[in-house]
BAKE-279005 format. One line per 10 residues: number of its first residue (from 1); their letters; for each residue x, y, z of N, C-alpha, C. Coordinates in steps of 0.02 Angstrom, whole numbers, plus 50000, padded with zeros to 5 digits. Last residue first. Layout:
// residues N
NUM> a> X:Y:Z:X:Y:Z:X:Y:Z | ...
This chain:
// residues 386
386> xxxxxxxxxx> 48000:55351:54495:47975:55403:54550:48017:55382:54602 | 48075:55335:54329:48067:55296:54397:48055:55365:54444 | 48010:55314:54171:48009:55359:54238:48019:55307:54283 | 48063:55336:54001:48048:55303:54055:48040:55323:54125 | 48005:55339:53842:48024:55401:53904:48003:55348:53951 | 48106:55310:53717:48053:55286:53719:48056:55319:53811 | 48108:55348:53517:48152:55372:53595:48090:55347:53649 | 48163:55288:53380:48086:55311:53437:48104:55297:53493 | 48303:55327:53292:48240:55304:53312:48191:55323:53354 | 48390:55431:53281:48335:55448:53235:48283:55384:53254
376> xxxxxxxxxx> 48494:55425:53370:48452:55461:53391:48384:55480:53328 | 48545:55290:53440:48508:55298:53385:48458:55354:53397 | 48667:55297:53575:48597:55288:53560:48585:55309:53501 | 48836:55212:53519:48782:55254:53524:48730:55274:53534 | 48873:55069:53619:48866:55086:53543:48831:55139:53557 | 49023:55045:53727:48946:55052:53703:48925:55098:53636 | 49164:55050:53745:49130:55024:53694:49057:55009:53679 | 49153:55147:53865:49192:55166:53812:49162:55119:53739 | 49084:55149:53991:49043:55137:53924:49090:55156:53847 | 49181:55153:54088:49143:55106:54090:49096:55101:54008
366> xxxxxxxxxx> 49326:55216:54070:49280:55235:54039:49245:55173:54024 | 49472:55181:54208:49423:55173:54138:49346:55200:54118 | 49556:55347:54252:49487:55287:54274:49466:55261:54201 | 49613:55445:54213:49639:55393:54214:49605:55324:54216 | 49555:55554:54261:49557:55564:54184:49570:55496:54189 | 49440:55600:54352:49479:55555:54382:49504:55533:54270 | 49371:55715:54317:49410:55716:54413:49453:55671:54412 | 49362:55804:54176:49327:55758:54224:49397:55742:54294 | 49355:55937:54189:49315:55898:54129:49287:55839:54179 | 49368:56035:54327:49401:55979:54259:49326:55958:54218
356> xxxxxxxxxx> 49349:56204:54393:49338:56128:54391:49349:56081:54327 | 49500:56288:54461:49464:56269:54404:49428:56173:54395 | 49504:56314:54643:49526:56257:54566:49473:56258:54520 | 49526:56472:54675:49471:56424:54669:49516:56374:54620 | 49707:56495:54755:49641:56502:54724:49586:56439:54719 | 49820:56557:54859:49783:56505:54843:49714:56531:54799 | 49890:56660:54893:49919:56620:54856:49874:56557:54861 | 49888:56856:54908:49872:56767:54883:49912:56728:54834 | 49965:56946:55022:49970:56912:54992:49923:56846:54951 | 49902:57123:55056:49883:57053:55039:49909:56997:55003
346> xxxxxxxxxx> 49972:57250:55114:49952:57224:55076:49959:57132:55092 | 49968:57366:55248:49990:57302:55224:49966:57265:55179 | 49977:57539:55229:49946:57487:55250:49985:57425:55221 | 50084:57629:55365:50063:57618:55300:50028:57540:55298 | 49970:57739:55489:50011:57683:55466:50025:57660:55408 | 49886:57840:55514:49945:57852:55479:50011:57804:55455 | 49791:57776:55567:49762:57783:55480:49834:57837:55477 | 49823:57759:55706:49828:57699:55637:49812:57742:55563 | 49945:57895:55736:49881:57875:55724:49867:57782:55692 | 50126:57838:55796:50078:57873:55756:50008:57848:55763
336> xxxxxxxxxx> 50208:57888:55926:50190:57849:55912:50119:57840:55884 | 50370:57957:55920:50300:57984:55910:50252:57913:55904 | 50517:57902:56008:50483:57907:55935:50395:57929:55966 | 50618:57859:56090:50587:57936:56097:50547:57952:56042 | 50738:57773:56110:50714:57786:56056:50649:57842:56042 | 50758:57762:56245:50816:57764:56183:50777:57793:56125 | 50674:57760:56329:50725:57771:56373:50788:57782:56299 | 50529:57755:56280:50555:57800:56322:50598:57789:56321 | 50556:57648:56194:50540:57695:56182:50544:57759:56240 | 50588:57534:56301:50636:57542:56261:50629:57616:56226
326> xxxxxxxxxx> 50460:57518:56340:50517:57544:56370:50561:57560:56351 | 50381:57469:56246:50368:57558:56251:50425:57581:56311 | 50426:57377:56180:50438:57407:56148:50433:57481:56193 | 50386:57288:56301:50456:57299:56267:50478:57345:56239 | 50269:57282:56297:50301:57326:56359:50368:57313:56349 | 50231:57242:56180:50225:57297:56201:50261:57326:56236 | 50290:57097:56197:50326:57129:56161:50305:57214:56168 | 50204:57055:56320:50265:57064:56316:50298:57100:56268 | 50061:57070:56227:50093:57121:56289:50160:57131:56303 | 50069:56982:56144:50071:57060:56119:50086:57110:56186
316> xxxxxxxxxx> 50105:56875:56211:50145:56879:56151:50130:56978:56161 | 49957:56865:56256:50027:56854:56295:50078:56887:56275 | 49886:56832:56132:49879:56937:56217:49910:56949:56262 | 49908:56736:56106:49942:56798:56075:49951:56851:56103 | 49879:56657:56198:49948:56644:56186:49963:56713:56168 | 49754:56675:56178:49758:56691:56258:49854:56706:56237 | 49716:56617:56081:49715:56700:56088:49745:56702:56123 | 49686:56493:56021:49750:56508:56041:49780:56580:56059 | 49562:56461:56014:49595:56434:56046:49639:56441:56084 | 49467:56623:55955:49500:56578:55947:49538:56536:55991
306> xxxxxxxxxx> 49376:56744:55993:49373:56673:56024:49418:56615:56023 | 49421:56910:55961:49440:56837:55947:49421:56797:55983 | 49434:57026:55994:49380:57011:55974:49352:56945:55944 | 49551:57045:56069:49504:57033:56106:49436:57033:56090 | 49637:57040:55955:49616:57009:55989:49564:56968:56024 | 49626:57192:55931:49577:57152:55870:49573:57070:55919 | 49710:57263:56012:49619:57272:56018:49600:57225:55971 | 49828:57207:55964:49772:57188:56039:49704:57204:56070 | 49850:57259:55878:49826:57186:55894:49806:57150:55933 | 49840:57394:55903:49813:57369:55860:49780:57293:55868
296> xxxxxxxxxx> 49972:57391:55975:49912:57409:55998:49850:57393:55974 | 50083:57338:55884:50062:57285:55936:49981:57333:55974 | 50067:57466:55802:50038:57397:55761:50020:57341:55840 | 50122:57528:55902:50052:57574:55870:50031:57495:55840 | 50246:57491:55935:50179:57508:55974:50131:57528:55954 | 50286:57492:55790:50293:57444:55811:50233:57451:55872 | 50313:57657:55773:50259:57606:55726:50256:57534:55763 | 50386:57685:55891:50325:57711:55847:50274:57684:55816 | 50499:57606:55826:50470:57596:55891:50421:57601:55880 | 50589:57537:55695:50545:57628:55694:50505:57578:55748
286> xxxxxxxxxx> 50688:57465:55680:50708:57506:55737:50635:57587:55721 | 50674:57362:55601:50700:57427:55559:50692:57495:55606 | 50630:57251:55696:50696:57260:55645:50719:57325:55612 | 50522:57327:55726:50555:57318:55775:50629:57303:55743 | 50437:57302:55586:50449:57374:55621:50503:57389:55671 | 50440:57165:55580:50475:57220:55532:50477:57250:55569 | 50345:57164:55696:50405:57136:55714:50458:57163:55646 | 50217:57217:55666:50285:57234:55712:50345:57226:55732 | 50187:57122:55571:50206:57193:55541:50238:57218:55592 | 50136:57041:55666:50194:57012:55609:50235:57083:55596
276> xxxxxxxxxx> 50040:57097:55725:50087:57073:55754:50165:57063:55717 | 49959:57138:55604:49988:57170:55666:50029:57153:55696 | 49920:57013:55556:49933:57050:55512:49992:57099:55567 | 49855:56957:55690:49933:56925:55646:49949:56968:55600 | 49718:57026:55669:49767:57039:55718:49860:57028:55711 | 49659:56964:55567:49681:57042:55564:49741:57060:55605 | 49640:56842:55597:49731:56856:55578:49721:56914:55544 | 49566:56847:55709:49636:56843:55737:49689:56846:55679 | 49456:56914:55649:49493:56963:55709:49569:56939:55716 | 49428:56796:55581:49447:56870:55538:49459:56905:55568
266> xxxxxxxxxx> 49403:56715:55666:49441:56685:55635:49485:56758:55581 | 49293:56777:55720:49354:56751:55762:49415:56759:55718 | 49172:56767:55626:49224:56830:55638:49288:56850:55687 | 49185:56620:55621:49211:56646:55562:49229:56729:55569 | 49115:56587:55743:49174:56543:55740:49234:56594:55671 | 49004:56641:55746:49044:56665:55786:49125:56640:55765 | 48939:56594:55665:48927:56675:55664:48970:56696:55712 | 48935:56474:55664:48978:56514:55591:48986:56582:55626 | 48854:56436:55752:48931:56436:55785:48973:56461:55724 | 48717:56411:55706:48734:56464:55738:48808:56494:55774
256> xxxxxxxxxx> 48741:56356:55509:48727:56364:55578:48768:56420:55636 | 48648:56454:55391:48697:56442:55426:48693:56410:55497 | 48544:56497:55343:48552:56430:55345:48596:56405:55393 | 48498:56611:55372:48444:56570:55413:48481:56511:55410 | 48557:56699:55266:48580:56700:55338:48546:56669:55373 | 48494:56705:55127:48546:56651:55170:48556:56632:55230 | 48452:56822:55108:48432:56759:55080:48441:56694:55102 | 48537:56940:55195:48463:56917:55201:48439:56828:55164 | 48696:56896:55212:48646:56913:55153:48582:56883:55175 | 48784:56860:55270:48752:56912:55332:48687:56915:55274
246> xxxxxxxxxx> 48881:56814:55207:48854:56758:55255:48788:56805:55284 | 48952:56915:55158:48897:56848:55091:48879:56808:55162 | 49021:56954:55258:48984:57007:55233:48924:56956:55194 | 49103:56846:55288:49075:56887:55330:49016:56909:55307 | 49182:56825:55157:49132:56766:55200:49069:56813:55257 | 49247:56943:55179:49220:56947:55135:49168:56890:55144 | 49346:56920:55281:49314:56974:55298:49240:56956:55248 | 49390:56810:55247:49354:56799:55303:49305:56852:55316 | 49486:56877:55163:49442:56819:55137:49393:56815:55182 | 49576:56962:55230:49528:56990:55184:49454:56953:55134
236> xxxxxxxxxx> 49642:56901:55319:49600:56930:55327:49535:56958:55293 | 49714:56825:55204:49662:56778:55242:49602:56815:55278 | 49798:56935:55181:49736:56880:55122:49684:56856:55173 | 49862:56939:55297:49823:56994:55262:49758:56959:55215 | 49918:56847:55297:49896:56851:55351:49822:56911:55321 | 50033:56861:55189:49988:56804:55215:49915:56814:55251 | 50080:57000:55243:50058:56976:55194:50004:56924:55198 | 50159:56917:55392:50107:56955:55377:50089:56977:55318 | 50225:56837:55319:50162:56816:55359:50137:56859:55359 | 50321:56931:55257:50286:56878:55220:50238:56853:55235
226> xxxxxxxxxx> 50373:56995:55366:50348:57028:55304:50301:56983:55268 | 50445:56870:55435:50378:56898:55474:50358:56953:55416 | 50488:56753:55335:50521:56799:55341:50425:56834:55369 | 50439:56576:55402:50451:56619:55348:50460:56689:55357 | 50434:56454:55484:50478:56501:55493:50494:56583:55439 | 50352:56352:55467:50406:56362:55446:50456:56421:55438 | 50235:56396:55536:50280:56340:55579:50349:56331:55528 | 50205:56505:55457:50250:56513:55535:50290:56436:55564 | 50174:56460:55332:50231:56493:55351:50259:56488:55414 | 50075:56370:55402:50116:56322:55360:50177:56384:55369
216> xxxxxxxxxx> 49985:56467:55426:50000:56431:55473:50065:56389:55422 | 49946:56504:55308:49976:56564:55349:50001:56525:55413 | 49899:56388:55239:49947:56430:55194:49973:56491:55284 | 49748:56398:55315:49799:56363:55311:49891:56356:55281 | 49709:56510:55256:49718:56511:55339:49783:56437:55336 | 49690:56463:55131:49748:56530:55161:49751:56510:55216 | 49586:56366:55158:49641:56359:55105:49708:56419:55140 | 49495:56462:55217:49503:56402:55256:49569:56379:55226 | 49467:56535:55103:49479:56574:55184:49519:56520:55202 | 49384:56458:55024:49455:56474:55022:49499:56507:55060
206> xxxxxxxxxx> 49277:56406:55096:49321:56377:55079:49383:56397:55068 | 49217:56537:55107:49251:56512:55169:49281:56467:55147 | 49185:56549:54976:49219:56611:54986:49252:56565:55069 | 49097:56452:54969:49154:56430:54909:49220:56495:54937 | 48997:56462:55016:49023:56417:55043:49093:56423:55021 | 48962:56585:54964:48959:56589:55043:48986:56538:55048 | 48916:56542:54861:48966:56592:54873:48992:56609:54915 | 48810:56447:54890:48859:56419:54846:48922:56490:54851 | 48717:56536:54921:48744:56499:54949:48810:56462:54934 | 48693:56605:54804:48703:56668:54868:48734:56615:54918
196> xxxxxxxxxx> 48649:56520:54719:48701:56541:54689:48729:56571:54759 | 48578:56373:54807:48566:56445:54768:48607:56470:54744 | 48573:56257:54878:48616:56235:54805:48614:56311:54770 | 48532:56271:54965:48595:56273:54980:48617:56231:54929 | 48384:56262:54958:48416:56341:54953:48495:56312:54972 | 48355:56165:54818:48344:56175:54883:48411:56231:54895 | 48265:56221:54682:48320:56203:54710:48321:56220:54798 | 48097:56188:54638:48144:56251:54648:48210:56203:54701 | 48000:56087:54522:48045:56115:54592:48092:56138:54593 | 47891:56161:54396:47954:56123:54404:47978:56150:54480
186> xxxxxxxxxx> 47772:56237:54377:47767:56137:54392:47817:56139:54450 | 47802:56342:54305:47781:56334:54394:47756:56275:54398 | 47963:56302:54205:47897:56299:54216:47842:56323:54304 | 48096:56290:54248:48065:56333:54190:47990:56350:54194 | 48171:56369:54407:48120:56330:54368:48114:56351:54304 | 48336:56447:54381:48277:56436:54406:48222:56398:54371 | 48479:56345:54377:48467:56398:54356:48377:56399:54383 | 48609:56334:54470:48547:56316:54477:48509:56355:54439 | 48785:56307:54488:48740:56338:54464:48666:56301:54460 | 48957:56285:54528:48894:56255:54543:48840:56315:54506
176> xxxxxxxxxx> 49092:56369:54519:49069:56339:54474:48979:56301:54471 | 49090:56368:54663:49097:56445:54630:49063:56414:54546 | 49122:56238:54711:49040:56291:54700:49035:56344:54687 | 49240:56213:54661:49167:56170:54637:49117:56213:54635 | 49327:56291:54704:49326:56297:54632:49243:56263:54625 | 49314:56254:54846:49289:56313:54819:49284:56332:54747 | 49370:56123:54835:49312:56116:54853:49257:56198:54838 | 49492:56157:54803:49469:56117:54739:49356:56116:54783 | 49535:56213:54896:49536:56272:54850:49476:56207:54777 | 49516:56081:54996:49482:56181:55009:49477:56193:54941
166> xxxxxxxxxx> 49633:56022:54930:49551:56009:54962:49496:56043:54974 | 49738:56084:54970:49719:56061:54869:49649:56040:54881 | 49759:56107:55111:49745:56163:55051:49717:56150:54990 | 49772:55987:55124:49705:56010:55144:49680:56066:55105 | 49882:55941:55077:49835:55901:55030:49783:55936:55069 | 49978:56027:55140:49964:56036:55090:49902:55987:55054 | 49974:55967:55266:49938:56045:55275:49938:56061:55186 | 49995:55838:55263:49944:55841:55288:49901:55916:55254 | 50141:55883:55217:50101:55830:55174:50026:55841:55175 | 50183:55938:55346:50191:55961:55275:50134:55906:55260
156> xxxxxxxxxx> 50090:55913:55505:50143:55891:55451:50128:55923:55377 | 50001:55949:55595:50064:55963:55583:50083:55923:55550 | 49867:55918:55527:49884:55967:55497:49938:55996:55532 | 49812:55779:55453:49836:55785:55509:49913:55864:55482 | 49625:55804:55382:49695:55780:55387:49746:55819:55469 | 49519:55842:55408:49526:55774:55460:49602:55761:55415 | 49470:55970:55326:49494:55953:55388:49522:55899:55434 | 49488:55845:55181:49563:55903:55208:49520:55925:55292 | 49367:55785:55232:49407:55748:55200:49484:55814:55218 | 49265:55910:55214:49275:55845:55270:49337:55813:55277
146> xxxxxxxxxx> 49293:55951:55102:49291:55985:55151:49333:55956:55206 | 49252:55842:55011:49316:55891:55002:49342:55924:55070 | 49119:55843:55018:49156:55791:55078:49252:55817:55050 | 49079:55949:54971:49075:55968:55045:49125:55902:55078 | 49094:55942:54835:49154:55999:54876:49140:55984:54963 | 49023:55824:54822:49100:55826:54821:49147:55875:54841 | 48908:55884:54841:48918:55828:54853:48993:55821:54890 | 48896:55965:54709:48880:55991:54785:48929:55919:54854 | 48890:55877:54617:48966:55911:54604:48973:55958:54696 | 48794:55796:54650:48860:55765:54663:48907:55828:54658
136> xxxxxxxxxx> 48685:55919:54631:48697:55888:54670:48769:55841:54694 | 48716:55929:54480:48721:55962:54526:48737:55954:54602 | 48702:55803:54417:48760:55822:54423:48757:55877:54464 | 48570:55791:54435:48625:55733:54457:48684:55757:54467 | 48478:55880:54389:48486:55854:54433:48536:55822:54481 | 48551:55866:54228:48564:55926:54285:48550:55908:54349 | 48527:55745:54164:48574:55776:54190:48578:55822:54228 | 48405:55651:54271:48480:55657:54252:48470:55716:54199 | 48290:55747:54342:48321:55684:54336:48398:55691:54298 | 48226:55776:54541:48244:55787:54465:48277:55751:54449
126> xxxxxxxxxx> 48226:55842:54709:48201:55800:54655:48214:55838:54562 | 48261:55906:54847:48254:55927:54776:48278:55885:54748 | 48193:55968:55003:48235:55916:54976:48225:55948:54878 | 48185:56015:55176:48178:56010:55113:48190:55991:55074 | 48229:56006:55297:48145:55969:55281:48141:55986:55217 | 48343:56022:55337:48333:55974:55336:48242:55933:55312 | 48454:56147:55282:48377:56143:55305:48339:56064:55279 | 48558:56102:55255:48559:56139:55319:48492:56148:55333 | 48542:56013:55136:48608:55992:55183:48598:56041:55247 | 48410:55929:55077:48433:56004:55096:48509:55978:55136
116> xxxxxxxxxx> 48412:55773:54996:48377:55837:55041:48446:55899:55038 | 48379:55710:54827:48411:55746:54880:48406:55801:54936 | 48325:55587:54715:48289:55651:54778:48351:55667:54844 | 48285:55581:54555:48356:55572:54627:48317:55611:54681 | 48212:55500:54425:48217:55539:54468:48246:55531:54530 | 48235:55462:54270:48265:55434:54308:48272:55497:54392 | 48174:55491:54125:48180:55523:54178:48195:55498:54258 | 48251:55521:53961:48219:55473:54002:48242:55504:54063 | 48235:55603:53862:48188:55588:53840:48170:55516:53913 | 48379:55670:53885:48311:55687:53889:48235:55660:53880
106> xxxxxxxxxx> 48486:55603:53894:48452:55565:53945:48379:55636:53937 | 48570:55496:53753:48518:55558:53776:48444:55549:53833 | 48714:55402:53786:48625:55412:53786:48594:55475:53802 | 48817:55445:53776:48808:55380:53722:48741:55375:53740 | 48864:55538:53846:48877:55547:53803:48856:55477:53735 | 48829:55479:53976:48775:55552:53960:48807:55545:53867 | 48906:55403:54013:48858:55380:53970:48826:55423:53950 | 49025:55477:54056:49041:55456:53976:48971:55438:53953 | 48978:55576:54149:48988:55576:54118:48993:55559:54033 | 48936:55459:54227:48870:55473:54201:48905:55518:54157
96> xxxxxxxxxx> 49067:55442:54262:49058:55381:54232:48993:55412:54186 | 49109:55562:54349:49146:55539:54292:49118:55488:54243 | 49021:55529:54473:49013:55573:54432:49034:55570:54355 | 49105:55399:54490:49036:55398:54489:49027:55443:54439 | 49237:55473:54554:49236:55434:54478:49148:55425:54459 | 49202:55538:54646:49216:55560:54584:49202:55524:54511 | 49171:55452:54727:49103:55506:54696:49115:55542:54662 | 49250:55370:54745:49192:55365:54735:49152:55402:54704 | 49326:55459:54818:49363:55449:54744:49297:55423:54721 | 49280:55474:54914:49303:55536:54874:49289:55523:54819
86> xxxxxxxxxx> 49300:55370:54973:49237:55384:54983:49217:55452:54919 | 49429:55380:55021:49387:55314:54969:49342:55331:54937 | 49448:55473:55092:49466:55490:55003:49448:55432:54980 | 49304:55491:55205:49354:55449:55190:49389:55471:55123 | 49172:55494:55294:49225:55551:55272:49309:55518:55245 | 49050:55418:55324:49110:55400:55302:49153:55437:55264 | 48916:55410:55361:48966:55464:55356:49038:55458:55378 | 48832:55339:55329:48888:55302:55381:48904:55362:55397 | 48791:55388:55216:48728:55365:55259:48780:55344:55328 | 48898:55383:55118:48876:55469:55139:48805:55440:55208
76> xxxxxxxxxx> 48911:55278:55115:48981:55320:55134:48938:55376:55146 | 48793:55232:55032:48813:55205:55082:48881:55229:55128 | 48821:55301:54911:48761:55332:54952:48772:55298:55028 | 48917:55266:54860:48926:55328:54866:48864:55336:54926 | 48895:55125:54838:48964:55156:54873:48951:55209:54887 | 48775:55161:54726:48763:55118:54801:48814:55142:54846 | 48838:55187:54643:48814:55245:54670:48781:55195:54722 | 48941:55100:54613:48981:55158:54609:48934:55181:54671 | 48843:55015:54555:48887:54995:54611:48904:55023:54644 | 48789:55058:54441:48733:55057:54513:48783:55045:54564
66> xxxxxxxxxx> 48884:55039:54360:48896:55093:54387:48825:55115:54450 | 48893:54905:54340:48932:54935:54372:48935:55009:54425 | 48774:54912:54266:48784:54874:54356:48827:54884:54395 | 48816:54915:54138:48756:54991:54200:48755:54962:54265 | 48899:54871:54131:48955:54941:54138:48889:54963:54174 | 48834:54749:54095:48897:54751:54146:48920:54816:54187 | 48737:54782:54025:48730:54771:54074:48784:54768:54119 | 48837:54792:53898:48801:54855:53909:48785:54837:53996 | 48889:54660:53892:48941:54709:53912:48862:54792:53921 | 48778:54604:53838:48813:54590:53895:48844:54662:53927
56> xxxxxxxxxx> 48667:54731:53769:48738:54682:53765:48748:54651:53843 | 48509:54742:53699:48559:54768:53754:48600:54704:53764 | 48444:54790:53529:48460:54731:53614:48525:54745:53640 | 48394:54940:53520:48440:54887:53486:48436:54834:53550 | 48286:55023:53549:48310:55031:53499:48357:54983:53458 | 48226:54987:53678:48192:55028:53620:48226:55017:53562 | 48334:54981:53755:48292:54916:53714:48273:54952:53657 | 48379:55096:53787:48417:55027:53745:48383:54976:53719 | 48278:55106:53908:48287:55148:53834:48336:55125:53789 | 48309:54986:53966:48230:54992:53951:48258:55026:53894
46> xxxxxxxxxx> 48439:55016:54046:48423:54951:53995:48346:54982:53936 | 48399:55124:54123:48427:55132:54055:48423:55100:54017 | 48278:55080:54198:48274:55118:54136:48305:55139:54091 | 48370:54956:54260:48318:54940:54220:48292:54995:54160 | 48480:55020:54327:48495:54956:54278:48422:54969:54233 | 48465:55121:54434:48470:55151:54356:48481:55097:54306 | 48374:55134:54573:48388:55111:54509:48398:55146:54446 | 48423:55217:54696:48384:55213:54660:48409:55176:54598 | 48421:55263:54902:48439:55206:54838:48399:55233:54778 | 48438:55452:54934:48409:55368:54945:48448:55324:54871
36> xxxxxxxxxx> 48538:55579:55017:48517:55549:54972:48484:55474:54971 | 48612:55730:55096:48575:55648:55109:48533:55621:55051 | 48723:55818:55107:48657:55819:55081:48659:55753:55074 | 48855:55867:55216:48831:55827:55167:48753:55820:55143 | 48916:56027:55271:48860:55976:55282:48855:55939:55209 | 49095:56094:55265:49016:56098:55242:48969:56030:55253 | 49165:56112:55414:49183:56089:55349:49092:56114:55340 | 49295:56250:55490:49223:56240:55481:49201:56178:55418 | 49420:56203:55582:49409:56213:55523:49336:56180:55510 | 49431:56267:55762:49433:56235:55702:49421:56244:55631
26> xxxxxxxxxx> 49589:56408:55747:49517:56375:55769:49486:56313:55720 | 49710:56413:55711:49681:56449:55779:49635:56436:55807 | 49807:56281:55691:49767:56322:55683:49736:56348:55719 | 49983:56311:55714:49951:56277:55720:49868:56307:55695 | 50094:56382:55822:50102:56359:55774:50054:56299:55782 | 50093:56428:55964:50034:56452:55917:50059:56442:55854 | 50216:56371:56041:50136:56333:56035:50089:56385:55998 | 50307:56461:56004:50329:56401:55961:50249:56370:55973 | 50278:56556:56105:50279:56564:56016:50271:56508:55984 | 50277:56501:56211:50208:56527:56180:50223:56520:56114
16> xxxxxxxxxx> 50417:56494:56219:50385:56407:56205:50301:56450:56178 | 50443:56624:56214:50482:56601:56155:50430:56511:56152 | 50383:56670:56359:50385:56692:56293:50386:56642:56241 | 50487:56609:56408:50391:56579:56421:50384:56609:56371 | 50621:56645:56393:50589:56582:56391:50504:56557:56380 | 50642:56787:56322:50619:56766:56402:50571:56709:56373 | 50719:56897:56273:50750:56841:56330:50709:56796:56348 | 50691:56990:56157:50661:56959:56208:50693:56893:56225 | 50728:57048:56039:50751:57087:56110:50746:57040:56165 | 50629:57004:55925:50668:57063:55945:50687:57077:56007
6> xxxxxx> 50537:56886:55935:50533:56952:55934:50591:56972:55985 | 50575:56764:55939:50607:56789:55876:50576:56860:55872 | 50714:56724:56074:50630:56736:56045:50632:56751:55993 | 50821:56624:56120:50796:56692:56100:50724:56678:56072 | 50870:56504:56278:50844:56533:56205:50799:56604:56171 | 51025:56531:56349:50954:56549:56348:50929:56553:56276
């Protein structure tokens, strides 16, 4: 007969439950892409090059190139084409306005982008290179980050680690994202899911999403039940905190209506794993007591869970209950304490925001590496595309 790995338990149905809540509990929420149109950038950059020196072959090459880049990019995001092709695209893209930002001063030319809202679909926010541009893509890139690690295939090692580097690099982005407010009452105000209150809210479930994943990766590997639960703890404590920045008056309209349920699921069930896990120490170090008091616990947090795979756990927590409290009467005769006399469980982390890079793709050639400087003492000449 095969054993269970809680403590004591014989019993086959048991032990295959266990082995099927290896996995995630619910889906993984990704963030909405913000929709964008075609726009030319050959002619006004050319244009402000003229001004000053005749424009090279090679100058036209690298700005066609890089209309190429952002054609790819806009045409993957219009398909919704959640792809690391599609990734890398919009990295390197980003990367490229990079190097030319550094061989043309794009203040004096105004090349305007119009990007809508990603959750409120009638709004949009216009502006020109640099801040415009880069805001937006760096928005851009954490959400198909998102996209891109949920749709990996998350039994397998490989899968569950490139989702995690996906999450934590997608929460480094918008913890990093910033909008600062109009200067002028001309200038348009950022669409509200570029705000700072948003961008925290996204960047705090991102990394929820990173752990959650990290707490599933232990169990299907078997890691010492002290350790998951730890684990388990973080994640609680991430979800909890999504919770609270999601509920913020400023915000709370954007969201859609399955966050509000899908994300305090997700913070009931591995409050709950916290409990579970921690019983099973408890059940090794023979204190009963505590073991029925933590499986009690997890079963009221449970049943505050929607998740997929509850039904498995309220399975799990009963059997091992009515394990424990027989065994407690008949051997072990322990007190079976208050919760706020429990000791508490601390939090393991082990994932963070990725610090965002210089640049995403260091290796990619540098399309304007041999372009000549703009002349910043000649007559800068201001071009507009609407």
């Amino acid at each position: 007969m095969v054993k269970c790995r809680i403590e004591g338990c014989q019993d086959r149905k048991l032990c295959r439950l266990e082995r099927n809540t290896s996995g995630i509990m619910s889906e993984l929420l990704c963030i909405p892409l913000k929709q964008t149109g075609d726009v030319d950038l050959v002619k006004p950059i050319k244009t402000l090059i003229s001004s000053t020196r005749t424009v090279t072959t090679a100058d036209t090459n690298s700005i066609t190139e890089l209309q190429r880049l952002r054609a790819r990019m806009v045409a993957a995001i219009k398909n919704q084409e959640h792809s690391e092709a599609a990734l890398t695209d919009i990295q390197n893209y980003y990367d490229q306005l990079g190097h030319l930002e550094l061989k043309i001063p794009f203040s004096g030319t105004k090349i305007y982008f119009k990007w809508l809202d990603a959750f409120d679909k009638g709004s949009w926010f216009g502006g020109s290179i640099p801040y415009t541009m880069s805001t937006n893509l760096l928005y851009e890139k954490a959400a198909l980050s998102t996209q891109v690690g949920a749709a990996q295939d998350l039994s397998t090692e490989e899968g569950m680690k490139k989702a995690v580097k996906l999450f934590q690099m997608a929460s480094g982005i918008l913890s990093a994202v910033s909008t600062p407010p109009p200067a002028t009452a001309s200038d348009q105000k950022p669409t509200p899911d570029l705000s700072p209150e948003s961008a925290a809210v996204l960047s705090s479930l991102c990394l929820a999403q990173a752990q959650e994943i990290v707490v599933q990766k232990a169990m299907v590997d078997s890691k010492k039940d002290s350790i998951i639960a730890k684990l388990a703890r973080h994640a609680d404590t991430l979800y909890t905190e999504t919770i609270t920045l999601m509920q913020k008056e400023t915000v709370k309209a954007l969201w859609d209506k399955s966050w509000f349920s899908v994300v305090p699921s997700k913070q009931a069930m591995y409050s709950a794993l916290v409990q579970v896990y921690q019983a099973k120490v408890c059940r090794a170090n023979k204190t009963i007591g505590k073991e029925i008091a933590r499986l009690q616990i997890a079963k009221d947090l449970l049943s505050k869970s929607e998740s997929v795979q509850v039904h498995n756990w309220v399975e799990i927590c009963d059997k091992a209950l009515q394990e424990a409290k027989k065994d407690n009467e008949f051997i072990y005769f322990e007190k079976v304490p208050a919760v706020e006399d429990l000791p508490p469980v601390e939090g393991a982390a082990v994932v963070k925001p990725t610090t965002l890079p210089e640049r995403f793709l260091p290796s990619e050639k540098d399309l304007f590496e041999d372009m000549a400087a703009f002349d910043q003492a000649a007559k800068k000449s201001e071009c507009v595309v609407s």
